[in-house]
C-alpha positions in Angstrom: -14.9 0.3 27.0 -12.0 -1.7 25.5 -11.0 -1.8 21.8 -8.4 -3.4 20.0 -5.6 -2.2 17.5 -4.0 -4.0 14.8 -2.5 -3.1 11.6 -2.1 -5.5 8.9 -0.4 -6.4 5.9 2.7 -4.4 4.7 3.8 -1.4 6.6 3.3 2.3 5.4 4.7 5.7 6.5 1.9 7.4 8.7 0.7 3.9 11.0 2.0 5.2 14.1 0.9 8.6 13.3 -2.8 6.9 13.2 -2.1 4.9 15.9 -1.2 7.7 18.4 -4.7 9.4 17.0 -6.8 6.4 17.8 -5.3 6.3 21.8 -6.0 10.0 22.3 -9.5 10.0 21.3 -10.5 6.8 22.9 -8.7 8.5 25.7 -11.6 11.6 25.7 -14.5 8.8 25.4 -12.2 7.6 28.7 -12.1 3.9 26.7 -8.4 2.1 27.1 -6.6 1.3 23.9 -6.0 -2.3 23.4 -2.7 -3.3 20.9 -3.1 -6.1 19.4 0.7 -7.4 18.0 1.4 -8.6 14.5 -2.2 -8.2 12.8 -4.4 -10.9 12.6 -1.9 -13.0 13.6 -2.3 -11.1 17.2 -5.7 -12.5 17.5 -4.7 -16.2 17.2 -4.3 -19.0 19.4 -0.8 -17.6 20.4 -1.2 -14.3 19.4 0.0 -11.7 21.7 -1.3 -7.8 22.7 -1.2 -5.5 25.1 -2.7 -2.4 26.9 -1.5 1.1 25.0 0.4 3.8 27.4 0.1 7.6 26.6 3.6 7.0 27.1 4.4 4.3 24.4 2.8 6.9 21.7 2.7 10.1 22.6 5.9 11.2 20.4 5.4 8.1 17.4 3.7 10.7 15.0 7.0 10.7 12.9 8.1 7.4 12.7 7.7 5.2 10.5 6.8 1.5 10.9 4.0 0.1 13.2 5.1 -0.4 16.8 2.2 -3.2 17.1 4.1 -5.1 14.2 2.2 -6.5 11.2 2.1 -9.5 9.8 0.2 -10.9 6.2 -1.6 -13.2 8.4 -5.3 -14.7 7.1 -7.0 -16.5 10.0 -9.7 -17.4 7.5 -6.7 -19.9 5.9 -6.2 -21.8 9.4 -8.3 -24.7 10.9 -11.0 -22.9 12.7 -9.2 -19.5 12.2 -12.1 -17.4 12.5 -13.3 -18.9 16.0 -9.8 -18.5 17.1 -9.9 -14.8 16.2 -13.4 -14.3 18.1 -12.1 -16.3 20.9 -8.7 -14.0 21.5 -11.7 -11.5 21.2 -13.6 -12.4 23.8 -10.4 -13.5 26.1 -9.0 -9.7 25.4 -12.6 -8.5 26.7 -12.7 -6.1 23.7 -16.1 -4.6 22.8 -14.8 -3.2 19.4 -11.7 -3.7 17.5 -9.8 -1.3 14.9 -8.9 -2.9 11.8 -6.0 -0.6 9.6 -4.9 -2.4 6.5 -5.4 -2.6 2.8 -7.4 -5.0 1.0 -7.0 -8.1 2.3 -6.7 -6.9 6.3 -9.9 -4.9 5.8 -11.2 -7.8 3.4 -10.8 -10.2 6.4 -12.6 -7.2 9.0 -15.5 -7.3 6.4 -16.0 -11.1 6.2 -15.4 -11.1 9.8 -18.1 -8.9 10.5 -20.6 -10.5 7.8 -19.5 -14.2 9.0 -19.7 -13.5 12.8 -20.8 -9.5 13.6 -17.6 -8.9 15.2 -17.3 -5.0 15.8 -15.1 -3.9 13.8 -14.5 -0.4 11.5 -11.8 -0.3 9.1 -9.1 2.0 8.1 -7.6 2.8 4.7 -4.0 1.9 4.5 -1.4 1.0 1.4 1.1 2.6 -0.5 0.0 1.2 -3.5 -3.5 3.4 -3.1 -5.9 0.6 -4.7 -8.7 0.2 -1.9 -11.6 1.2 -3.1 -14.2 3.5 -1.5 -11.5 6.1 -0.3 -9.3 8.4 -2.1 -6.9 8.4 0.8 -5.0 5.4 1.9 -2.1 5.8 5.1 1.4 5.8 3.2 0.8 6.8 -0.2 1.8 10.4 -0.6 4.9 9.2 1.2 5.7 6.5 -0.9 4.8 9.0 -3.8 7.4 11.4 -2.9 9.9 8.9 -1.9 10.0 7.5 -5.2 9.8 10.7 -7.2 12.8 11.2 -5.0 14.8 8.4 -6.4 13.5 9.2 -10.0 15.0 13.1 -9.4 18.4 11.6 -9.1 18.7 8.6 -11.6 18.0 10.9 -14.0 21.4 13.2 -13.2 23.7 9.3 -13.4 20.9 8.0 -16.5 22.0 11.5 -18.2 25.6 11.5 -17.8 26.2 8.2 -19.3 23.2 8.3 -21.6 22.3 5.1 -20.7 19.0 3.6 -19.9 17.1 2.8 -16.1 14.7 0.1 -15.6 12.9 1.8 -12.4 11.1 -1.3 -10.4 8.5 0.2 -8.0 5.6 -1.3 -6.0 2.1 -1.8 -6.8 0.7 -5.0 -7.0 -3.0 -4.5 -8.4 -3.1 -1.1 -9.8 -0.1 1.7 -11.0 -0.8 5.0 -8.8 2.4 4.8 -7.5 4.1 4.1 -10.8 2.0 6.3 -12.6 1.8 9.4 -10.5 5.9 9.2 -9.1 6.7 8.5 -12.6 4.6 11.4 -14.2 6.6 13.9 -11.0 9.5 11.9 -11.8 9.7 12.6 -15.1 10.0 9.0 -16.5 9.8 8.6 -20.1 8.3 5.2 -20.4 5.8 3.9 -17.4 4.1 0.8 -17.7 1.3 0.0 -15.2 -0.8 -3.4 -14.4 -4.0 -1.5 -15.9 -2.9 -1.0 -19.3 -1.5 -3.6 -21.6 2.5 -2.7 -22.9 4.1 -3.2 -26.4 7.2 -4.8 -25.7 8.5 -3.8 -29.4 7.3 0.1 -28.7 9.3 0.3 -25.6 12.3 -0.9 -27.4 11.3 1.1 -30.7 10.8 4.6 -28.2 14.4 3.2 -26.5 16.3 3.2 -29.9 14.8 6.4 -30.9 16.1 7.9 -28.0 19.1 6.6 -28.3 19.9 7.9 -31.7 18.7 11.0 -30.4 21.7 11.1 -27.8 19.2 11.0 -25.0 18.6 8.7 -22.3 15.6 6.6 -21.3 13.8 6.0 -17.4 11.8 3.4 -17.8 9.2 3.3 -14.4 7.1 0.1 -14.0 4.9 -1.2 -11.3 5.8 -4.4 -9.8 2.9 -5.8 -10.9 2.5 -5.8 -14.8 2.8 -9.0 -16.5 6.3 -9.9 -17.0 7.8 -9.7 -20.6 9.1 -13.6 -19.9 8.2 -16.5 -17.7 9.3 -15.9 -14.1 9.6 -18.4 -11.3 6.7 -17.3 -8.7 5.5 -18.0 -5.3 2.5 -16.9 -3.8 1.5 -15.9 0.0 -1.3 -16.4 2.4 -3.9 -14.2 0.7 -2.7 -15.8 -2.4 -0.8 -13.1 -4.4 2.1 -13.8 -6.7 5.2 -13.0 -4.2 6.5 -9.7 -6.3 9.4 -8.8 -4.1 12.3 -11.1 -5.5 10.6 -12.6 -8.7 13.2 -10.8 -11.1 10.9 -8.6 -13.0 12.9 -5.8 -13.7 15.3 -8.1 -14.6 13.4 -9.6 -16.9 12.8 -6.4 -18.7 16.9 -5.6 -18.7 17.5 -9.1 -20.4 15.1 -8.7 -23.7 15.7 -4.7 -23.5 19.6 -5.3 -23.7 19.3 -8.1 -26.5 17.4 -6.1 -28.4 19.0 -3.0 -28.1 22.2 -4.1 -27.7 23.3 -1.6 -24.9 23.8 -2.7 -21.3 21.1 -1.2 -19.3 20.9 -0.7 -15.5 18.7 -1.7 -12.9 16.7 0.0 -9.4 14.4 -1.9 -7.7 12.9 0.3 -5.2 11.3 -2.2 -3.1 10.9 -1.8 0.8 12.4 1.1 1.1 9.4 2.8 -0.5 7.6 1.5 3.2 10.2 3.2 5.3 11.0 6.5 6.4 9.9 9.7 7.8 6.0 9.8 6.7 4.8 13.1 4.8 2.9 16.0 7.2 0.4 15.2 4.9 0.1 11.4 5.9 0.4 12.4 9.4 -2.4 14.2 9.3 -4.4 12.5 7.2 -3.7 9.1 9.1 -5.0 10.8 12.2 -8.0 11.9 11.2 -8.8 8.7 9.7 -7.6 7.2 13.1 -9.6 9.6 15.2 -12.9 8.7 13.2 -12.4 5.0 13.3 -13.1 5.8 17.3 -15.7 8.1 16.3 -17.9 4.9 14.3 -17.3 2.7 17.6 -19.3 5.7 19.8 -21.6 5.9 16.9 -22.0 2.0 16.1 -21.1 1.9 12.6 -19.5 -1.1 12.5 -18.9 -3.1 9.6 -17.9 0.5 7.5 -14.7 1.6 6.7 -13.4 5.6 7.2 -13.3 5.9 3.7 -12.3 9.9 2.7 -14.5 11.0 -0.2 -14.5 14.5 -1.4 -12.1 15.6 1.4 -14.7 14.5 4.2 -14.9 11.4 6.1 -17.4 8.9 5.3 -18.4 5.5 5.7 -17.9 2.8 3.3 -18.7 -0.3 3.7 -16.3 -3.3 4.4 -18.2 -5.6 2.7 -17.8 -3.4 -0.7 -13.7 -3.9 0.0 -13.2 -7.6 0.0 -11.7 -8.6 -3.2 -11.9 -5.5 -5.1 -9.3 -2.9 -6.0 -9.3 0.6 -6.9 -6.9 0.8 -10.4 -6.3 3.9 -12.5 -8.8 5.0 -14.8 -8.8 5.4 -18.1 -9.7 9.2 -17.9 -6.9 10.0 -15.6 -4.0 7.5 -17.8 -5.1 9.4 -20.8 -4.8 12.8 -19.1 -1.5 12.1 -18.0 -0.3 10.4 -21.1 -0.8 13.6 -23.0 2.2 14.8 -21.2 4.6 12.5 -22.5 3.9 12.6 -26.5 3.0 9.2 -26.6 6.0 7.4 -24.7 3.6 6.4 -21.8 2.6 3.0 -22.4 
């Protein structure tokens, strides 16, 4: 038995550790671990892979990264990208193939599978937490922590020169990672793509602040509408390109005009990707690995290993493509009870 590895999409603290996971319990079933390089993108017409070594991953459970490389490739946008994907397959003589991403890697596995019955089982991964199905996804407690970690020490600088922090951090679709770093954070303003913002209440909770001698953090996913028209470009799976599209930016311009102070800004970015992952990720990355292996033995292909309850389940990848798991109301109005109305 041969199955394939790729991961997909953006890179998250806790691949490797999944990774490793996946090669050790093929390794009982006495199956050989295929890696396939740079995501879809590996199963191409010049895509590359290559046979896993106990060597190559026995000691990758802390690192960070993917050592199969990832890509934001979508075969499904090429000329006969699909056949190409099934004919790497077939030339790779896999009989199943691992497919860790977020929505759009696993979206592709899911039409994949419906389109052509390729075996394939999913795994949750994304620091921005918004596939649906699963209430784990590989990276996000990392990038959690990582970004209350930056919060924790703007707030000593933000504090000493009373002065106000527009905090740029990552999440496309939905605000977890805004919502929940900010809330550990201790942000006093955090705007999310869920919930519409009053641009004149952040500058009216700014002013009062101000007048108050205090200072203002101001967390806001990458995602929300911007306050202004920004130049934007769009990718293969075609999103808005977030990364260097001058949001926060946008905020400091209208925030400074109308408060007439000269505000700063930190955009977190890629760095929120990077690092050491959590022991928590670790962990949880390799059991999701280790039961991805588990649905090849047991032919559930076409699912996802979706944690639910603690447990893992399957979901399937059909219920993934084009969907995303945002904050709900219950939770934002839970949490915004902790900040006496200055979440927005």
């Amino acid at each position: 038995m041969r199955i394939g590895i790729l991961t997909g999409g953006g890179d998250s603290p806790g691949l490797n550790a999944c990774i490793r996971s996946i090669y050790f319990r093929a390794k009982e079933y006495g199956w050989k671990t295929i890696g396939i390089h740079d995501g879809w993108k590996g199963l191409t017409e010049k895509g590359k892979s290559k046979e896993l070594t106990e060597e190559e991953v026995e000691s990758i459970f802390d690192k960070g990264g993917t050592i199969l490389g990832s890509s934001r490739t979508n075969p499904y946008n090429f000329p006969e990208g699909p056949k190409q994907v099934i004919k790497k397959f077939k030339e790779n003589k896999l009989d199943a193939l691992i497919a860790i991403g977020g929505e759009d890697t696993l979206g592709v596995a899911g039409k994949l599978f419906e389109d052509y019955k390729i075996p394939v089982v999913g795994v949750p991964k994304t620091i921005d937490h918004d596939v649906v199905g699963t209430e784990y996804t590989i990276g996000f407690d990392t990038a959690v922590n990582s970004a209350t970690e930056v919060i924790d020490r703007l707030h000593t600088t933000a504090k000493s020169h009373k002065t106000v922090f527009i905090i740029e951090i990552m999440g496309r679709h939905a605000g977890w990672l805004t919502l929940r770093s900010g809330i550990a954070g201790g942000a006093h303003i955090i705007l999310i793509p869920e919930k519409p913002y009053d641009l004149k209440k952040v500058f009216e909770t700014i002013k009062k602040r101000e007048k108050e001698g205090k200072y203002t953090l101001i967390a806001v996913s990458e995602g929300v509408d911007p306050p202004k028209q920004l130049n934007e470009k769009k990718d293969g799976f075609d999103h808005v390109l977030l990364t260097n599209r001058g949001l926060a930016y946008a905020f400091k311009e209208l925030i400074d005009e109308e408060c007439r102070i000269d505000s700063r800004v930190m955009v977190m970015g890629h760095m929120l990707r990077g690092g050491t992952p959590t022991a928590f990720d670790r962990v949880m990355a390799s059991r999701v690995g280790s039961s991805a292996v588990d649905f090849i033995k047991e032919k559930k292909f076409g699912f996802m290993t979706a944690v639910q309850g603690g447990e893992i389940k399957p979901f399937p990848l059909k219920e993934v493509i084009e969907k995303y798991k945002t904050v709900s109301d219950q939770e934002y109005k839970l949490l915004q009870s902790l900040f006496e109305g200055d979440v927005m």
